[in-house]
N, C-alpha and C positions, 0 to 999 in steps of 0.2 A: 318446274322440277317435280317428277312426280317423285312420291315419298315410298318406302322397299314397306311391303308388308314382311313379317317375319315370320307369322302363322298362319295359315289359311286351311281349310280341308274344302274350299273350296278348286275347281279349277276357274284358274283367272283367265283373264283378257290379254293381259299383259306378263308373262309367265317368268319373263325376265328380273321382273319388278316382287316378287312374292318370293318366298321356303313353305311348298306345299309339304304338310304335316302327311303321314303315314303312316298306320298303327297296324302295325304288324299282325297278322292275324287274321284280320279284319278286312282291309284297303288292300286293293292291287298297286303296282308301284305304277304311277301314275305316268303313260308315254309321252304325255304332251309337258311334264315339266321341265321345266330348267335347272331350279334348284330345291332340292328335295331334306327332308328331318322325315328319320325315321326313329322307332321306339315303341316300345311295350306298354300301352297307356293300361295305367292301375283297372281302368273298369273292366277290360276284357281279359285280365290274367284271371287264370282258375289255378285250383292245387294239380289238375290232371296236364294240364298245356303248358303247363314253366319250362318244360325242355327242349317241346316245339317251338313256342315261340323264342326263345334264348338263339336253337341253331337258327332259326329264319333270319332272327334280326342279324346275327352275323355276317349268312349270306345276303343280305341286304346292304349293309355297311360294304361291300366289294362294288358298290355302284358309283363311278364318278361324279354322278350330279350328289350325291348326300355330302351337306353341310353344315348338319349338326345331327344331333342323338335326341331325340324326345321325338312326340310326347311321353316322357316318363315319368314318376312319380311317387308321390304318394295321399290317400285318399281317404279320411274315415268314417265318409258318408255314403261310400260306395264299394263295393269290389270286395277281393278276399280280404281276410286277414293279415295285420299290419307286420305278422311276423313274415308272410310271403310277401305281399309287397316290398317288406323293407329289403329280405335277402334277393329278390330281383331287383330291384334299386342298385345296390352293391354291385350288383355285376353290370347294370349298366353302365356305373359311372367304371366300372376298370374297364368296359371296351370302350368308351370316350375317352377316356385318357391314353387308351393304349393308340387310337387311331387319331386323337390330336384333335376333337371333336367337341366342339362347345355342348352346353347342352341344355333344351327347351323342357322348364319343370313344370308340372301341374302337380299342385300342393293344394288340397283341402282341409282346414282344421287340423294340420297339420307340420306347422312352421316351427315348433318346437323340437319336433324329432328332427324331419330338414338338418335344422342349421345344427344339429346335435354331429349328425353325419356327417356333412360339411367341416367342423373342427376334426373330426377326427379322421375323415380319409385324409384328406389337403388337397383338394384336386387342384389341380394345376389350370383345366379348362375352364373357362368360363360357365357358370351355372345363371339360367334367364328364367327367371319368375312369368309363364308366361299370362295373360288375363288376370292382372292381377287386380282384386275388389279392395283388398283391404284398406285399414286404417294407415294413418300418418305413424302412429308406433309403429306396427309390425314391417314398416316401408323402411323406415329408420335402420331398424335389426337387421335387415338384410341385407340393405346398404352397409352395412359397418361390416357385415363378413364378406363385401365383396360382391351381391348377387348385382345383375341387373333386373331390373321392372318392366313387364311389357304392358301395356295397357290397350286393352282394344274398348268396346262399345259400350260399355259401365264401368266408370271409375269413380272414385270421391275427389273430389277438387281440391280439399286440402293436401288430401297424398302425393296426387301431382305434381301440384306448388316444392311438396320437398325433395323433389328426386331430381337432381342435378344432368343436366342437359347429356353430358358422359356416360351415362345410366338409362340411358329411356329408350324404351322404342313402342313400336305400333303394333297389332295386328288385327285382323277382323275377324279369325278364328272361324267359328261357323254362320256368324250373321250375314246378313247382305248390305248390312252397312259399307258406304266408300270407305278405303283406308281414307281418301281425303280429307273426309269429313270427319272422320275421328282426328284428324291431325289437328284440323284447324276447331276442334274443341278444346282440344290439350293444351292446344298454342293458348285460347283465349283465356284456361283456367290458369294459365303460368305466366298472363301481363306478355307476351311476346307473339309474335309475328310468326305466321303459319312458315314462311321464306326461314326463317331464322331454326324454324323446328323440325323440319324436313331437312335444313343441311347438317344439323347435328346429326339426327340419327341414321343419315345415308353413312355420315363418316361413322358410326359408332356399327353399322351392317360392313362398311369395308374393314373394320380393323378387329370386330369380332369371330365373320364367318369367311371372311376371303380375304386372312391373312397370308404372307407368302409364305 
């Protein structure tokens, strides 16, 4: 059984099996994928392109393969300032909610403001932590509002261990790591069986991005 990567900006082998990532702006929409996440990743918004990239990613979201909204974010070791990230953040999440759109977060030292957002929009979509490094607290926090954790090619192995099988998934992001092989670490750092870890988060890929 092979295991869904979530994130890639890579193009795969197997195109069926990946959500190639998209960053508007920047990335052409990619012909060869199957299923595609687009979104305004915080490094390459400036104060002059917030309205470019805003209409693009609209016209973007009109493409049948997109199955979620990110990479979106927020970031405060890179990019503009947090008062324009945050206000394009905001409007990401109301065209995710408007078009029923999960959505793939990239969060830098910045999980406090997140889940500040988070209480006070409500979003109804799913919100996915994607690559995510941190600690077993900050794993905790975002589990209790709800997020999911993505975890691709550096993780902490206690964080792992807490993030409940319902919650988890994979991606390889920009490495050339196997999703497999990242799988069957995660599997190893949570006492279970690579078979056991890959049928969770197929089923947690069908009930998050291709729901009916």
């Amino acid at each position: 059984m092979k295991c869904f990567d979530i994130h890639t900006h890579h193009i795969p082998l197997s195109p069926e099996y990946v959500i190639r990532s998209i960053a508007v702006g920047r990335d052409v929409m990619d012909a060869h994928a199957v299923h595609l996440s687009v979104g305004i990743h915080p490094w390459f918004l400036t104060e002059d392109n917030v309205d470019q990239l805003l209409f693009t990613l609209r016209q973007s979201l009109g493409d049948e393969r997109v199955v979620a909204l990110g990479e979106a974010g927020l970031d405060k070791l890179r990019g503009e300032a947090m008062t324009i990230q945050t206000t394009v953040f905001r409007q990401e999440v109301a065209l995710a909610e408007k078009q029923g759109l999960p959505m793939i977060i990239h969060c830098v030292k910045a999980y406090n403001e997140l889940m500040q957002l988070k209480k006070e929009l409500h979003p109804r979509q799913p919100w996915i932590i994607h690559g995510f490094r941190g600690k077993k607290n900050v794993a905790v926090d975002l589990l209790r509002q709800g997020c999911y954790l993505s975890f691709g090619t550096r993780f902490q192995e206690e964080t792992v261990r807490a993030v409940p099988l319902e919650r988890i998934f994979v991606e390889t992001d920009d490495s050339s790591e196997n999703v497999g092989e990242i799988c069957r670490r995660i599997a190893e750092a949570k006492g279970i069986t690579s078979e056991d870890l890959v049928e969770a988060i197929n089923k947690n890929v069908c009930e998050v991005f291709f729901k009916p």
